[in-house]
N, C-alpha and C positions, 0 to 999 in steps of 0.2 A: 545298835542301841543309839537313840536319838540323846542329847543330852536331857529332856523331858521324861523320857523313862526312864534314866539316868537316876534324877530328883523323884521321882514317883518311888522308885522301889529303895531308896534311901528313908523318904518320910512315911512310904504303905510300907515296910516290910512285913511278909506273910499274907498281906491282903489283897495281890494284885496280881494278875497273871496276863502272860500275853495271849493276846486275842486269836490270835492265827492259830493255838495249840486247842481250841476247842474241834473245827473244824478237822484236824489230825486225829483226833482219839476220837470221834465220834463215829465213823464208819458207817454201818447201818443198823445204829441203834437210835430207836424212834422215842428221844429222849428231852425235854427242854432243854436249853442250854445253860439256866443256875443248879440243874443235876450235872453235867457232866464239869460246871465251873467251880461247884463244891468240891468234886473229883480231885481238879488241877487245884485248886486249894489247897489241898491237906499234903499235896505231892509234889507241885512243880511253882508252890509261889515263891521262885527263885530267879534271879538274872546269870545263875554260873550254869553256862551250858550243859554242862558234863551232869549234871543235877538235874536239869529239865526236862533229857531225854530220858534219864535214868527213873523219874517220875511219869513220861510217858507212856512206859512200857509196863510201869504197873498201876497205872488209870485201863489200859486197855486191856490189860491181864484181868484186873476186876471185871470190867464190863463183858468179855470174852466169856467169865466163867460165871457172873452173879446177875449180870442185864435176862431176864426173860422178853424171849422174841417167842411169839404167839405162836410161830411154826414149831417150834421149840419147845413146845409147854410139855406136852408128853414124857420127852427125855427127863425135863428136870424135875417136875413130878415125879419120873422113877428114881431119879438121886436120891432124893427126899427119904421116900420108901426103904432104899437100897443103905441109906446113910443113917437113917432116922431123924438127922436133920441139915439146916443147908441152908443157905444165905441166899437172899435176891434180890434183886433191885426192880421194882413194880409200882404201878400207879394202884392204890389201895385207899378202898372207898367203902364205910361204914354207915349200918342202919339197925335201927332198932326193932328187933322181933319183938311187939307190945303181946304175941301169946304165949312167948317163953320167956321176957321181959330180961332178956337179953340181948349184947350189941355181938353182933356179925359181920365179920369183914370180909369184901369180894375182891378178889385180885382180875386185874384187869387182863394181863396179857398170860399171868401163872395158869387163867381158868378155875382156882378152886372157886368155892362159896361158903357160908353161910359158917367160917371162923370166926370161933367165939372170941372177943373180944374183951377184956376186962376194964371197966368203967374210968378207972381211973386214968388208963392211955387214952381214954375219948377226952375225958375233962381237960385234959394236959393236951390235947390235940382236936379242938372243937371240928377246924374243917374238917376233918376224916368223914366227917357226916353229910359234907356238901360238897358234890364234886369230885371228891376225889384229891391225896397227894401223895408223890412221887417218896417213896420210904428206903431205907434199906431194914431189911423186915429177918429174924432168922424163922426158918419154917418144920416145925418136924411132925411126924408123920405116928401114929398108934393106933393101929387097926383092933376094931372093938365087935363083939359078933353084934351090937345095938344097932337097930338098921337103921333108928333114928339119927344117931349117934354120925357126927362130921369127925374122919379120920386125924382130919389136919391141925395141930393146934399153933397157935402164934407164940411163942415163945420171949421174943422181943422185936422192937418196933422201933423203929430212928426217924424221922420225917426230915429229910433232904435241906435241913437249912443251919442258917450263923445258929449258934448256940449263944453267945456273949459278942458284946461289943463295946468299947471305950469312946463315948460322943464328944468329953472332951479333948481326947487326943484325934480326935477327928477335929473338932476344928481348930486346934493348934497345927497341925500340918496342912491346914487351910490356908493360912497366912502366912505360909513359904511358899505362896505361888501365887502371881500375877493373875488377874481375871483373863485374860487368854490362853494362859500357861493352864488355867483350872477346867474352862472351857472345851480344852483338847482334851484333856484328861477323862472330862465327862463324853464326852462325843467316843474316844477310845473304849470307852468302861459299856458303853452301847453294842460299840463291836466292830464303827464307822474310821476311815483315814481322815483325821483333821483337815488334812491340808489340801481334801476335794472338794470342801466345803465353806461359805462366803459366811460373815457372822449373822446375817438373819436366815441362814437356812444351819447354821447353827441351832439356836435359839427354836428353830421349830421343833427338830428333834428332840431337845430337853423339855418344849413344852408337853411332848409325851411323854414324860414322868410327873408332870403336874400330878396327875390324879394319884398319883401312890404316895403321897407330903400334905396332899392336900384334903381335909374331909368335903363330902358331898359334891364333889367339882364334878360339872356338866361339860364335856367337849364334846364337838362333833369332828371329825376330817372327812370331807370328800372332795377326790382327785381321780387321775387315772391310776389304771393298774399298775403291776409294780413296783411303787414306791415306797414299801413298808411300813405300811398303813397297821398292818397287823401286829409285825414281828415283835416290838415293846412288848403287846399285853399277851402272848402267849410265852413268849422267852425268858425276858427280862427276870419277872417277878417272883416268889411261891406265895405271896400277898396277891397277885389279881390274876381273873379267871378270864379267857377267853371264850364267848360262848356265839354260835350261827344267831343270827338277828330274827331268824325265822322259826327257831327250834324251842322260844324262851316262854313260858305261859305264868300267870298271875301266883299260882300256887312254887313254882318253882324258882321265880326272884321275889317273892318277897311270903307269902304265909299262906298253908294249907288250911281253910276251916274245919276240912273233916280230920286233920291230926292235930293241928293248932305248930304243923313244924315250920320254923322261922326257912326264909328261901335265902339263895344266894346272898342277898346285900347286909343279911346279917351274921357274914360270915368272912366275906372278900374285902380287901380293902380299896380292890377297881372291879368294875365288872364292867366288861367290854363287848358291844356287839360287833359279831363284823357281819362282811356283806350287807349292812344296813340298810344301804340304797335298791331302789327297785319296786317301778308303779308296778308292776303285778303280783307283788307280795300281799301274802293276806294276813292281819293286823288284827288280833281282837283289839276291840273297843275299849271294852272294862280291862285287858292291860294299859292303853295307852292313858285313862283316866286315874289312874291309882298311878301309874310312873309319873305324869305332870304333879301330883299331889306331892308324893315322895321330892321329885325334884326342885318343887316349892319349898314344901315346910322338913324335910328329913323325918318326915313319917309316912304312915301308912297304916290303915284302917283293918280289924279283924273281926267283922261284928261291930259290937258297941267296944272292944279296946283298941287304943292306939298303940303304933308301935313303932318305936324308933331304930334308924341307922347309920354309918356313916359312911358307904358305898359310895366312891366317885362313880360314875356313869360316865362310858364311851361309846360314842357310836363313830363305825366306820364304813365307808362305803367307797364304791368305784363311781365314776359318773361318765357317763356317754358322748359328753359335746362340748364343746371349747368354751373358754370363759366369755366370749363377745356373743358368742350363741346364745347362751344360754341370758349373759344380759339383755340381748334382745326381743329373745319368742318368752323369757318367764323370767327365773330368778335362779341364786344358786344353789337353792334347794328342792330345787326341781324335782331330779332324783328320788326324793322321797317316796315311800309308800302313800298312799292316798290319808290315812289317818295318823299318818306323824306329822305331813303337810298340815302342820293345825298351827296358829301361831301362838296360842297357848304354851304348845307344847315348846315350838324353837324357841319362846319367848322367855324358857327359864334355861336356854344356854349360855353359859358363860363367856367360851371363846371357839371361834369357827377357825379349824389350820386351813388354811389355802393348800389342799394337794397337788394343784398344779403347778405351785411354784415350789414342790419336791422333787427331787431330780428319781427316775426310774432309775434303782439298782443295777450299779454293774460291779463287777469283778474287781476291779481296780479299786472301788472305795470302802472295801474292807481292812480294815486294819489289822498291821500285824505288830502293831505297839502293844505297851502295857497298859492296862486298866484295871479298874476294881473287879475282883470278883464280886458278880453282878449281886449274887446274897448277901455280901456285904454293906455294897451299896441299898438293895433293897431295904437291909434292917436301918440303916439309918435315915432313908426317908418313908421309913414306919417310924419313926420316934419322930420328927418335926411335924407330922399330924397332930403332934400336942401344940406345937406352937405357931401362933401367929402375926406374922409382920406384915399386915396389908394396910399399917399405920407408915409403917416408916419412909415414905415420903413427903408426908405430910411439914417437915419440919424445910423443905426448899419447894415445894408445889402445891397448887390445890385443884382439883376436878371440877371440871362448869356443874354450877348449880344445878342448872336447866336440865340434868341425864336425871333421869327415873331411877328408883331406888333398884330395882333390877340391873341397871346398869352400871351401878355404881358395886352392885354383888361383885359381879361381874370381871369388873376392873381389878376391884381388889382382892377379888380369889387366885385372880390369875397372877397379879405384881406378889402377893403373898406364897404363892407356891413357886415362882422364878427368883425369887429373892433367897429362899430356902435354898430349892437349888445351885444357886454361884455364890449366893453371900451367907452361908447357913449361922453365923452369929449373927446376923440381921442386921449388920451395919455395913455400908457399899460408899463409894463418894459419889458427887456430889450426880456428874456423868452417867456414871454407872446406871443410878434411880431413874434416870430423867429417859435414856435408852430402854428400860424394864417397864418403866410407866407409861410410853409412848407405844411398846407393841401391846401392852396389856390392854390400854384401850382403842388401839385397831383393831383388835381381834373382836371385841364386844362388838365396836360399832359395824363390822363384816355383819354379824348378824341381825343388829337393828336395822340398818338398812334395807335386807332384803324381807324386814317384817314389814318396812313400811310401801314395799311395791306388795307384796302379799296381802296387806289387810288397810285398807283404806282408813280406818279409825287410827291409826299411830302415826303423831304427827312429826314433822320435822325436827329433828333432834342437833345442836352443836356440838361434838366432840371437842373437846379443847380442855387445854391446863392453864394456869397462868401459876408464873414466880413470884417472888416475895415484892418486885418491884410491879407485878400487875400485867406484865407484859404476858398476853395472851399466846398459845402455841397452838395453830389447828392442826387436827391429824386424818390424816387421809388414809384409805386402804390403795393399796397399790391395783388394784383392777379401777379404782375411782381417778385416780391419773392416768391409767393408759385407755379408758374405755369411758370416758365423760358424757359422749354424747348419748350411751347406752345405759349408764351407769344408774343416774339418777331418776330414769322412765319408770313411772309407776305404771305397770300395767293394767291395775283395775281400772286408772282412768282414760289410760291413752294418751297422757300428760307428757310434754317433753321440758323441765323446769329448765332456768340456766342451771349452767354447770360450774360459774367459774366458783368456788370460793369467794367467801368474806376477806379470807387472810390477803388475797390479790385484789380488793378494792377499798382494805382497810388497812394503812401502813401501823397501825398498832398493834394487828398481828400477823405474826411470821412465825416461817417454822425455822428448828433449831438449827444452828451453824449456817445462817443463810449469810449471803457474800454482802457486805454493805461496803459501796463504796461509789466513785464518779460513774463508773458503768451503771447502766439499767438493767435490773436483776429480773430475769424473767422466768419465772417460777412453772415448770412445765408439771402441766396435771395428765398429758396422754402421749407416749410416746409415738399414737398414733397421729398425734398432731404438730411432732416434733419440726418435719421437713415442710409442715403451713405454717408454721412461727417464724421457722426463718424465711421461707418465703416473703410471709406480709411485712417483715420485716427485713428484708434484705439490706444487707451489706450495712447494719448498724450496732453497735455495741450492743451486747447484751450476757448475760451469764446464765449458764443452766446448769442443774442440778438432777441428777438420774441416781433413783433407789436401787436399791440391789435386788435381782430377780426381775430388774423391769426388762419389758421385751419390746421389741416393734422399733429398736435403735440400732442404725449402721453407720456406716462411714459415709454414704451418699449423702442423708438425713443431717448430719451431721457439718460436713466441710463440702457440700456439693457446690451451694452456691457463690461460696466465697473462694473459691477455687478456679471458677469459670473465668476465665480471661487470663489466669496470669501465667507466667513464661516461664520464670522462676522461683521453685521451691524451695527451701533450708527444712528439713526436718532435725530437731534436733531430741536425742529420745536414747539415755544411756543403758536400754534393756532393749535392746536388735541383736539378739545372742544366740539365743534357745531356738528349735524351731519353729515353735508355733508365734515366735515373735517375729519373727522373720517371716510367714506366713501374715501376719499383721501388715506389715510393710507392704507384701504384692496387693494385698486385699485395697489398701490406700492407692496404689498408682492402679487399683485398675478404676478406683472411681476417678483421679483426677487422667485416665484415659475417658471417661464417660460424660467430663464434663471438659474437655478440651476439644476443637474443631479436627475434623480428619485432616487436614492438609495444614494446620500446627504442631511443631515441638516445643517440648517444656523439655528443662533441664531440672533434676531432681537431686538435689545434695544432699547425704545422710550423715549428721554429728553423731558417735557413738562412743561404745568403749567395747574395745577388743576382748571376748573369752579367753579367762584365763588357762582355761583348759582344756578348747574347742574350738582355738582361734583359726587353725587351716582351714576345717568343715564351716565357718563361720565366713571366712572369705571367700570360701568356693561357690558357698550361695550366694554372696553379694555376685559375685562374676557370674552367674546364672543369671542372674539376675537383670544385668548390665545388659546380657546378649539378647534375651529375651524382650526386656523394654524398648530397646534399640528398635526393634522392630513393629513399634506404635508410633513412634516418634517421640519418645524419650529418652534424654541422653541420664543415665544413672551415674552416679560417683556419689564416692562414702571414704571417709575420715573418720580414725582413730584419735579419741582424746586421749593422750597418751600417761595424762595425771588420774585419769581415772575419775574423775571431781564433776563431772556433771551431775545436775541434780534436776534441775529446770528441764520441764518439756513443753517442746512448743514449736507449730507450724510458721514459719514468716512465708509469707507470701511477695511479691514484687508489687502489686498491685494494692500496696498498703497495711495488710492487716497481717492480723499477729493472733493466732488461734493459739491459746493456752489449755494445757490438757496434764492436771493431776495425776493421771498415773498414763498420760503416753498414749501410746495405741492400746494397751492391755486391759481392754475396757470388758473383755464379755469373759463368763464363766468357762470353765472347764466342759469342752463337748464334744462328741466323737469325732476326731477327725479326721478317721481312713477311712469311716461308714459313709460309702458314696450314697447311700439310700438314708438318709439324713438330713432332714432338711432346715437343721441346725448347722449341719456342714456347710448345706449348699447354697443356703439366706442368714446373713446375716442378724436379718429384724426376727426372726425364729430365734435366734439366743439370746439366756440368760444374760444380764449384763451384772456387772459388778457397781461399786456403787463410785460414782465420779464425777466432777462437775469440769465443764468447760466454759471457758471466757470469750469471747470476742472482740477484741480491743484495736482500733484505730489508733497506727501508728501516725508522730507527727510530719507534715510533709514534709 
């Protein structure tokens, strides 16, 4: 127990359960995970051991004797029979027989059919009609010699979700916790370890709960496989449906003319396509024309009536080819089927996730903290669907004129649904907004951008805010800094525009927390142009700034050329502890082996602080280390600060200069580093980086 789950099952009591206990009860029962976390709800939302296991064992007792498995159906149909009646747990999906003008319910995995239903469980239960939901149902059985006559009758009907909820005591135990403290919380309550994750690949994750807080919000995500692109909108929710992108027709999301029955979006509060991406998918037309409609105005045409809804829309897809690829031969929605590729269509989306800057799933970043039971969480961002804060910026920032009213949707759907989620009374300081405002419109402009290489009519657009004093803030998408000279290429023309930004030829604007000071701040827009900057500019002052998820940055790029000549090192860096910190360190002496002559030695001194807890294995690597370097012609030695008080990191060099570095060597993301077939293991410019700025500073002679 972390002290954070400590505070969560203090301020959630009854409403939180640890994450790892789903996986344990579920076995191979082919179940969502807010059914088996309603389960651990009622059983194990507890932090006393002795109680969790003891709730374990009769979550799996239930599901053992009441889960119907398909192979299964037989036996528990004879229960039934044999009992006359009997409990199940089943996905149960109702329809109306207009010639006996009554509602019939069909069990999905039980096999019955055409149970009679009485009207009043549909009204209290509209989905049952669409799709399909997860119940605990009692079932009994009265054999009748009518051969019309259905044996089976439904007796009672539960549908798998919160019954009540307290919104004000939710967000009074909002405000005993820090926005990072809430952030974990929410990243946990997903099912994710906080602490494998950087704050805007945070922030991605929860922008897939957008669409469950938010009415009619349009996302898109396409990345590679892996990355859990899906699991939100099939897991998370009993409010949004997951449906194949392939399998979905005009009458079935949104209204039949020959029944007049309303589809999906007037029933779901997300509907989700996956597999979205894929030119050989085939597309009707008049769906893609009635969805751009609906995604415009939140209606939809029946004949001569219209008809409204509030269905967010997701589409999610795999994509085939790297981000510099693909800015080069087309754009980032390439991917597309042939009739979504319409800019109509992407031109009512709100906000594009960047899936490639989502790390592929693994084992380790699951968590086994506490978090909300997910229904929980579900019904309360089913209630902030009524409200909305896509103002409350307004009162420290204002958005450039010059973005089109689509765009401005856009922004504030999205700041309004992230605002919901970290700040759900709607008030954040001053920071907070300006961090929420600034991805909300990177995310829009990700997709204006690639309308304007797509469609020749859409012209150049500013993204930018400015503050109460006017001071302008431009914003960039992180593929527009590392990939500039591909980025901005409209392919219709063949055009290659500059690249650099206005905010780097106009000192009135800058982006947030930029270093002002005697150095020259040099504002890097591509990591792949990181080691030409210092180049053109060798051996002069200057500061750079690296976002978090940027790629195509190492230690070469970095300190190569100021490195080259000198004799004598000082690293001074009080986190050379852990191992992969200590892997940092060989990773630096083998560039300043790379940038040193064969037939010179440098000597390399390491300022540190000794492990408190690991200091022997701590110094047996520096002594590997020693022996190992020795043998390039490097002499190694390291120093223990014995006060512990280092704070400051920073390279001195002999040769004058003084490289300052914010967080040390621990510049790159969490990445596999025993997978020799990794080439995030094996190149540095392949890893994520975390976000950090370095100085360059001439010391005096």
């Amino acid at each position: 127990m972390t002290k954070l789950d400590d505070k969560i099952n203090e301020l959630f009591p009854g409403l939180v359960v640890r994450k790892d206990l789903v996986k344990e009860v579920k076995g191979n029962a082919i179940v969502p995970s807010y059914v088996l976390e309603y389960l651990l709800g009622q059983y194990c939302a507890t932090n006393d051991e002795l109680s969790i296991q003891t709730g374990i064992e009769t979550v799996k007792e239930i599901l053992r004797k009441h889960y119907v498995h398909r192979n299964e159906a037989g036996l528990v149909r004879s229960n039934i029979r044999e009992k006359g009646r009997f409990k199940v747990i089943d996905r149960i999906s109702v329809d109306l027989n207009d010639k006996k003008d009554a509602y019939e319910a069909d069990f999905a995995n039980l096999g019955i059919k055409k149970v009679l239903v009485d009207s009043g469980t549909v009204k209290a239960h509209p989905k049952l009609l669409v799709g399909g939901v997860w119940c605990i149902a009692d079932v009994e059985y009265e054999f009748t010699e009518d051969k019309n006559a259905v044996p089976w009758i439904l007796a009672s009907l539960k549908p798998i979700q919160l019954s009540h909820f307290d919104f004000e005591s939710y967000l009074s135990a909002r405000e005993q916790f820090t926005t990072d403290e809430w952030i974990d919380l929410l990243i946990q309550s997903i099912g994710f370890n906080p602490e494998k994750f950087g704050k805007r690949n945070k922030l991605m994750q929860l922008l897939r709960l957008v669409p469950f807080c938010e009415r009619n919000y349009n996302l898109i995500e396409l990345g590679p496989k892996g990355t859990g692109k899906s699991h939100v909108y099939s897991e998370f929710s009993p409010h949004g449906i997951l449906i194949s992108g392939g399998e979905v027709t005009v009458p079935k999301l949104f209204v039949s003319n020959n029944s007049g029955k309303i589809g999906l979006v007037g029933y779901w509060d997300c509907v989700a396509f996956d597999e979205f991406a894929g030119k050989q998918k085939k597309t009707d037309k008049a769906l893609v024309d009635i969805m751009k409609n609906y995604m415009a105005n939140k209606s939809f045409s029946r004949g001569v009536e219209t008809l409204g809804a509030e269905a967010s829309m997701v589409f999610v897809g795999n994509t085939q080819h790297t981000v510099p690829y693909m800015l080069k031969h087309s754009d980032l929605f390439d991917e597309l089927p042939p009739k979504f590729y319409d800019s109509a269509f992407l031109d009512r989306l709100h906000f594009y996730i960047p899936g490639w800057e989502v790390d592929i799933i693994r084992g380790e970043m699951f968590s086994s903290g506490y978090g909300f039971v997910v229904d929980y969480l579900a019904e309360i961002l089913r209630s902030l669907r009524n409200h909305d804060y896509s103002n409350r910026y307004q009162d420290h920032f204002a958005v450039s004129k010059d973005i089109s009213t689509r765009d401005r949707d856009g922004i504030h759907k999205t700041f309004s649904g992230l605002m919901k989620i970290l700040f759900p009374s709607g008030d954040a300081p001053k920071n907070e907004i300006e961090e929420i405002l600034r991805f909300s419109i990177e995310g829009r402009k990700r997709v204006k951008d690639q309308l304007m290489r797509i469609d020749s009519t859409y012209g150049n657009v500013d993204f930018y805010y400015v503050d109460l004093e006017g001071k302008r803030y431009v914003v960039r998408t992180l593929e527009e800094k590392e990939y500039p000279d591909y980025y901005h290429r409209r392919v219709a023309e063949e055009s290659l525009p500059e690249s650099v930004s206005s905010s780097e030829s106009n000192p009135s604007e800058s982006e947030p927390n930029s270093v002002a000071s005697s150095v020259s701040v040099t504002s890097i827009n591509a990591t792949s142009r990181i080691s030409a900057v210092v180049e053109a500019e060798a051996l002069t002052e200057q500061h750079l700034e690296i976002q978090e998820n940027q790629k195509g940055v190492s230690y070469d790029s970095l300190f190569g050329r100021y490195l080259a000549g000198s004799k004598s090192i000082t690293i001074t860096d009080p986190y050379i502890r852990l191992f992969f910190q200590i892997r940092n360190l060989m990773e630096l002496l083998e560039t300043i082996v790379k940038n040193k002559a064969i037939e010179d030695e440098v000597s390399v001194h390491l300022i540190t602080v000794e492990d408190e807890f690991h200091g022997d294995k701590q110094q047996e690597n520096f002594e590997k280390i020693q022996t190992s370097a020795a043998t390039v012609g490097i002499t190694f030695s390291w120093e223990f600060e014995r006060s512990g008080s280092i704070h400051a990191r920073h390279i001195i060099l002999d040769n004058g200069w003084k490289i300052s570095l914010d967080r040390g060597l621990d510049i790159f993301q969490q990445y596999e580093m025993n997978d020799a077939f990794s080439f995030a293991n094996r190149l540095q410019s392949h890893r994520a980086c975390k976000a950090f700025e370095v100085t360059y500073i001439k010391l005096a002679e």
